[in-house]
C-alpha positions as CSV (number, residue, x, y, z in Angstrom):
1,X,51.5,123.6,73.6
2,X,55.0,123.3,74.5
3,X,57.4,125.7,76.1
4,X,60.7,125.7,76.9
5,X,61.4,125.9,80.7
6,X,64.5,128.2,82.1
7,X,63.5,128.1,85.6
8,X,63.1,125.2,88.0
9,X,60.1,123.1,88.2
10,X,59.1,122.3,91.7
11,X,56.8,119.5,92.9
12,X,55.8,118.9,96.3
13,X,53.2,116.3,98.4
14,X,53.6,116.2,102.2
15,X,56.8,116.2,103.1
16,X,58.3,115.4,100.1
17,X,59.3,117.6,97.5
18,X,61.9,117.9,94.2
19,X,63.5,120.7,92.2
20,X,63.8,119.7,88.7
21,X,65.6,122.2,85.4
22,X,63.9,121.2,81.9
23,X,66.0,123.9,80.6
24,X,68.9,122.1,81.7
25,X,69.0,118.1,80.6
26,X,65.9,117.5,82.9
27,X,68.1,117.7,85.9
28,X,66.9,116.8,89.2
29,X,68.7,119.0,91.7
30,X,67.0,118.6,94.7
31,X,64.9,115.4,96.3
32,X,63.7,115.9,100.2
33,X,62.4,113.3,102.3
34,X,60.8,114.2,105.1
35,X,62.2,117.1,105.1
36,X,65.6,115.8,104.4
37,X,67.7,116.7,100.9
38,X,69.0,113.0,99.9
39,X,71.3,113.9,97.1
40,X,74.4,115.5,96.6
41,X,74.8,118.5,94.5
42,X,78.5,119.7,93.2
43,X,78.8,123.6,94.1
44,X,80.7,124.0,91.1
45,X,80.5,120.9,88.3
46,X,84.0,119.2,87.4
47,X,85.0,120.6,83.6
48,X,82.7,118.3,81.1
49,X,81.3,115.5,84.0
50,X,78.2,116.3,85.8
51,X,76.4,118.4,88.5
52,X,75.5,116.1,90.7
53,X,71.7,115.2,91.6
54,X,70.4,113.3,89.4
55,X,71.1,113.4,85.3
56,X,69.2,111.6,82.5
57,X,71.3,109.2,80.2
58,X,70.6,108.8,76.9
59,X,71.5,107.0,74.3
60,X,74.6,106.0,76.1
61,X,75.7,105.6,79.7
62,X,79.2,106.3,80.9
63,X,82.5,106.5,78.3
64,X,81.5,107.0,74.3
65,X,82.8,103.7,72.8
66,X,85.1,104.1,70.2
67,X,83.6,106.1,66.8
68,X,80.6,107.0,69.1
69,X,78.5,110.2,67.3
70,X,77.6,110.7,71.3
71,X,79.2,112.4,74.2
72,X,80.1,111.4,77.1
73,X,76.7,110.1,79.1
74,X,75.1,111.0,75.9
75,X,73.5,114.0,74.8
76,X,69.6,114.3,77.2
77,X,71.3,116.2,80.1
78,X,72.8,118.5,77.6
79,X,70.0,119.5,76.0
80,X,67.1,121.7,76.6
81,X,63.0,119.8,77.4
82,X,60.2,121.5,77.1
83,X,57.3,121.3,79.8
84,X,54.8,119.5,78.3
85,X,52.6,118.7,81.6
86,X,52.7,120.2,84.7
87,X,50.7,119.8,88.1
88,X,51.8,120.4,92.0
89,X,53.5,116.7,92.1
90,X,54.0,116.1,88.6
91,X,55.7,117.3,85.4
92,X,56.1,116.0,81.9
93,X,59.2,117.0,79.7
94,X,59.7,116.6,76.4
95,X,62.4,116.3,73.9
96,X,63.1,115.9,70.1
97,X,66.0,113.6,70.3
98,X,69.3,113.8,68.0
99,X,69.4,110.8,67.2
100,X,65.5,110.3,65.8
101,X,64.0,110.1,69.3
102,X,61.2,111.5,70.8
103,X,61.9,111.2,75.0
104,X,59.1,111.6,77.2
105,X,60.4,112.5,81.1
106,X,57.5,112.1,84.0
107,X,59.0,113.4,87.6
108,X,56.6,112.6,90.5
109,X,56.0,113.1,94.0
110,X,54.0,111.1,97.2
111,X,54.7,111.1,100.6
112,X,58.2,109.8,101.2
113,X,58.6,108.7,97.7
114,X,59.6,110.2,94.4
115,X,59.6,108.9,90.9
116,X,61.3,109.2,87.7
117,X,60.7,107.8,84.2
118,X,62.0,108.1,80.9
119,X,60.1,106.9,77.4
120,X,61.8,106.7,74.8
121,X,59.6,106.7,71.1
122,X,61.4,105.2,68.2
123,X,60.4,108.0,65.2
124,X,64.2,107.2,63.4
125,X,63.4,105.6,59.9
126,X,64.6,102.2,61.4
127,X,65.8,100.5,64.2
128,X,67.5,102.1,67.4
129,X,70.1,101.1,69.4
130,X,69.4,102.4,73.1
131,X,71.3,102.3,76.0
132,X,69.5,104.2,79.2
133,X,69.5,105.3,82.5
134,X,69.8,107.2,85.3
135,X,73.1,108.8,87.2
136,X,71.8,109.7,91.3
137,X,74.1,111.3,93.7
138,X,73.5,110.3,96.8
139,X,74.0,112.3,100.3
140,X,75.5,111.5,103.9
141,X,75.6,107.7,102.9
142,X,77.4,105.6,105.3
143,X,76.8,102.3,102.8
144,X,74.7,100.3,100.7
145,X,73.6,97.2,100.4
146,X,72.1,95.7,97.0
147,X,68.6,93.4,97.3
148,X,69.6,90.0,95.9
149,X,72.6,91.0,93.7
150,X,73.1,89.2,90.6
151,X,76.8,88.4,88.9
152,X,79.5,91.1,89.2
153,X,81.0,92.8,85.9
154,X,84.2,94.1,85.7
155,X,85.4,96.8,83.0
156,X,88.9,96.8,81.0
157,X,91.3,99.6,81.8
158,X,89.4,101.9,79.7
159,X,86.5,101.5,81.9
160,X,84.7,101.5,78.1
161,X,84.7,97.1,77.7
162,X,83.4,94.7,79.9
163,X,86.0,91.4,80.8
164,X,85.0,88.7,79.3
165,X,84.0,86.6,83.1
166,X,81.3,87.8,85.3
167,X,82.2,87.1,89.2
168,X,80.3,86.9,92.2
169,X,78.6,90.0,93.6
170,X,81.2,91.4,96.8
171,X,79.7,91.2,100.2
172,X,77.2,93.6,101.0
173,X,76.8,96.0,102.4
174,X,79.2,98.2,100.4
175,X,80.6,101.0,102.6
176,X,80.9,104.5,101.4
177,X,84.3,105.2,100.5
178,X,85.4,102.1,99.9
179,X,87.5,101.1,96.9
180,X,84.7,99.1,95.6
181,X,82.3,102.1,95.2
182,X,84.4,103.0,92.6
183,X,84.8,99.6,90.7
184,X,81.4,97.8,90.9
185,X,78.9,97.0,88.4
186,X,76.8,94.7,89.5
187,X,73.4,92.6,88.2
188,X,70.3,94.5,90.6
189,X,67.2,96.7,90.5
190,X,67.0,97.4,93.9
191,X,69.2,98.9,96.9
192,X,68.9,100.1,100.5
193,X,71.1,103.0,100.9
194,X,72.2,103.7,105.2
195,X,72.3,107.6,106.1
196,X,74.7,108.7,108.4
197,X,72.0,109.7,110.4
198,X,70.5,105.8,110.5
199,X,67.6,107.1,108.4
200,X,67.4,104.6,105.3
201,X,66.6,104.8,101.5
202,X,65.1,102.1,99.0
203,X,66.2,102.7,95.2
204,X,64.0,100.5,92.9
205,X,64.4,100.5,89.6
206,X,62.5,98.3,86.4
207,X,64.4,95.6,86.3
208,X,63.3,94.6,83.0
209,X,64.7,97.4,81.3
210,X,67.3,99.0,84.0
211,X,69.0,95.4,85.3
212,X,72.1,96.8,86.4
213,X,73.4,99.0,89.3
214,X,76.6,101.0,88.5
215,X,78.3,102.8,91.2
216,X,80.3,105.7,91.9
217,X,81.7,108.0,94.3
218,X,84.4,109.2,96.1
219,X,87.5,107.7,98.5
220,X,86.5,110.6,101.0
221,X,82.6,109.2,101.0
222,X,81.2,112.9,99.7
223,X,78.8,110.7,97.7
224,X,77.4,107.7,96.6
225,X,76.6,107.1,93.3
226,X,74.2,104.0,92.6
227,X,73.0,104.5,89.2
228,X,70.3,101.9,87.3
229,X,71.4,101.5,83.8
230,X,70.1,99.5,81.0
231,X,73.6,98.1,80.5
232,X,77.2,98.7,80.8
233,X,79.2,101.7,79.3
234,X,80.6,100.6,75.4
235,X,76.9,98.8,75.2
236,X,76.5,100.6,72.0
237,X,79.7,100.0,70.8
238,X,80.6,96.9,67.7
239,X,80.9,94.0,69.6
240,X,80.0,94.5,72.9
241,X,80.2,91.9,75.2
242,X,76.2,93.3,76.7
243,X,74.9,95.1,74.1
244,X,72.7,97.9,74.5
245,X,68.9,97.0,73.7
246,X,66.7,97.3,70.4
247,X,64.0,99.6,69.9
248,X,62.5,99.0,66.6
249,X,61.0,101.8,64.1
250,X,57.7,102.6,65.7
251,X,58.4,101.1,69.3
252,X,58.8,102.2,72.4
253,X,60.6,101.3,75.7
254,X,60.4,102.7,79.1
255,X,62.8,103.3,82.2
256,X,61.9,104.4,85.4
257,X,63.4,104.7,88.7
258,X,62.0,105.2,92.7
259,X,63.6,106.9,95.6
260,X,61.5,106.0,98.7
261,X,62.3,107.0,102.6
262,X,62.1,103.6,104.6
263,X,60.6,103.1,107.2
264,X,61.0,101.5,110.7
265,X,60.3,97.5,110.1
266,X,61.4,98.0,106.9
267,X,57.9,99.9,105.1
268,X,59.0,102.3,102.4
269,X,57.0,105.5,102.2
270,X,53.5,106.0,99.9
271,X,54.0,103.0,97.1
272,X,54.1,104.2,93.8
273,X,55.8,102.2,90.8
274,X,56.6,103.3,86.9
C-alpha cells in the first residue's frame, strides 16, 4: 500500500548515508561520504528556484519553452511521492504524474557510494515527450573536471534555445567560480569533482539517456552545480534544435545518476550502477 511521506526518509550503509523528503519533490537534502556532507543546501530557498541538494526534473529541465503547460524545472519536485518501498539503504517513491506519467524514484546507499534513479512509465493515451534529469548542488568544490567531454552547446540570451553551432568542450578542469560554471553545457556522463579539502568525487550518470552535463553555480564558488540531463532546457519546445526524447504509449525509459567518494589511485567507493 502506499503512503504519503511528510518526514524525511533516511538510508544509511557504513559510512555513507542520505536524507531524502517524498513529501517534498523527492528531494535529496543530505548525501555524506565518509562521514562528509557533499552537497550544498540553501538555508532559505530563492523565491520560486530551488533548495539546493539534489531535485528531480521532470518533464522539463531548466526555463519552460514558450506555451509550456510546465513550470519552471517541471512539476516532480513540486509535488508530493508516496513511499512505496522502504529498507535501511533503499527507498522507492512513487508518483502519479500530471502529465499521464507514472514516475518510479529508487534512492540507494553502499559504502562511499549513493544512487539515484528515476523511471518514467508512459500510461498517457499516446506518445510522450520527456525531458529528464537531475539538478545536484555540490559542496566545498574547488573544480571539476569532465571524463572525455563531448561538443560544447551554447544557449541564446534567453538561456531557453540552443545556437545553432556546437564548439569545442573548454579546458578542463573547470574552476569553481569561474565564469564558465555559469555558461556551460557540455556533451558527458561522467565528472570528477576536487574538494577543497583534496578529497574527490566521481558523478556518473547513463549516458544513454542523461548525455549531457549542465552546470551551475555561483561567482563566489558557494556551489557547484553539475547536473546530468537528458537534454538541453527548450527540448520540449516546437522546433528545438535537441529535442527532448520519445516515450511511446506503453513504454518506459529510465535515468539514473551515482555519487561515489574516490579513492586514492583513482578507485571510487563500493561499485554500484542503475
Amino acid at each position: 500500500m502506499e503512503r504519503q511521506q511528510e518526514e524525511p526518509v533516511r538510508l544509511a550503509a557504513g559510512g555513507t548515508q542520505a536524507t531524502i523528503w517524498p513529501g517534498r519533490g523527492g528531494w535529496v537534502s543530505s548525501v555524506r561520504l565518509g562521514g562528509t556532507e557533499v552537497l550544498f543546501v540553501h538555508p532559505v530557498a530563492p523565491p520560486g528556484d530551488l533548495p539546493g541538494g539534489i531535485p528531480v526534473l521532470y518533464p522539463i529541465c531548466g526555463r519552460p519553452p514558450a506555451g509550456s503547460r510546465w513550470p519552471f524545472h517541471g512539476f516532480a519536485w513540486r509535488e508530493r511521492w508516496s513511499v512505496e518501498e522502504r529498507r535501511g539503504d533503499a527507498v522507492v517513491c512513487g508518483l502519479e504524474g500530471a502529465d499521464g506519467s507514472r514516475l518510479r524514484l529508487r534512492a540507494e546507499v553502499a559504502e562511499g557510494w549513493f544512487g539515484l534513479a528515476l523511471t518514467v512509465e508512459n500510461r498517457s493515451g499516446g506518445p510522450l515527450r520527456v525531458q529528464a534529469g537531475f539538478h545536484p548542488y555540490f559542496a566545498e568544490v574547488a573544480e571539476v573536471t569532465v571524463c572525455e567531454p563531448g561538443r560544447r552547446w551554447r544557449y541564446a540570451p534567453d538561456y531557453v534555445h540552443v545556437l545553432p553551432t556546437p564548439e569545442a568542450a573548454p579546458e578542463m578542469p573547470v574552476v569553481a567560480g569561474s565564469p564558465l560554471v555559469r555558461d556551460l553545457l557540455v556533451e558527458g556522463a561522467e565528472a570528477v569533482l576536487r574538494r577543497r579539502d583534496g578529497r574527490r568525487l566521481r558523478l556518473r550518470a547513463m549516458g544513454e539517456t542523461l548525455p549531457f552535463l549542465q552546470f551551475y553555480g555561483t561567482p563566489e564558488g558557494r556551489f557547484v552545480c553539475v547536473e546530468p540531463w537528458s537534454a538541453p532546457a527548450g527540448a520540449t519546445g516546437e522546433g528545438a534544435r535537441i529535442p527532448a526524447g520519445v516515450v511511446e504509449r506503453g513504454g518506459r525509459r529510465r535515468f539514473g545518476v551515482v555519487v561515489e567518494e574516490e579513492k586514492e589511485g583513482g578507485e571510487e567507493g563500493e561499485k554500484g550502477d542503475f
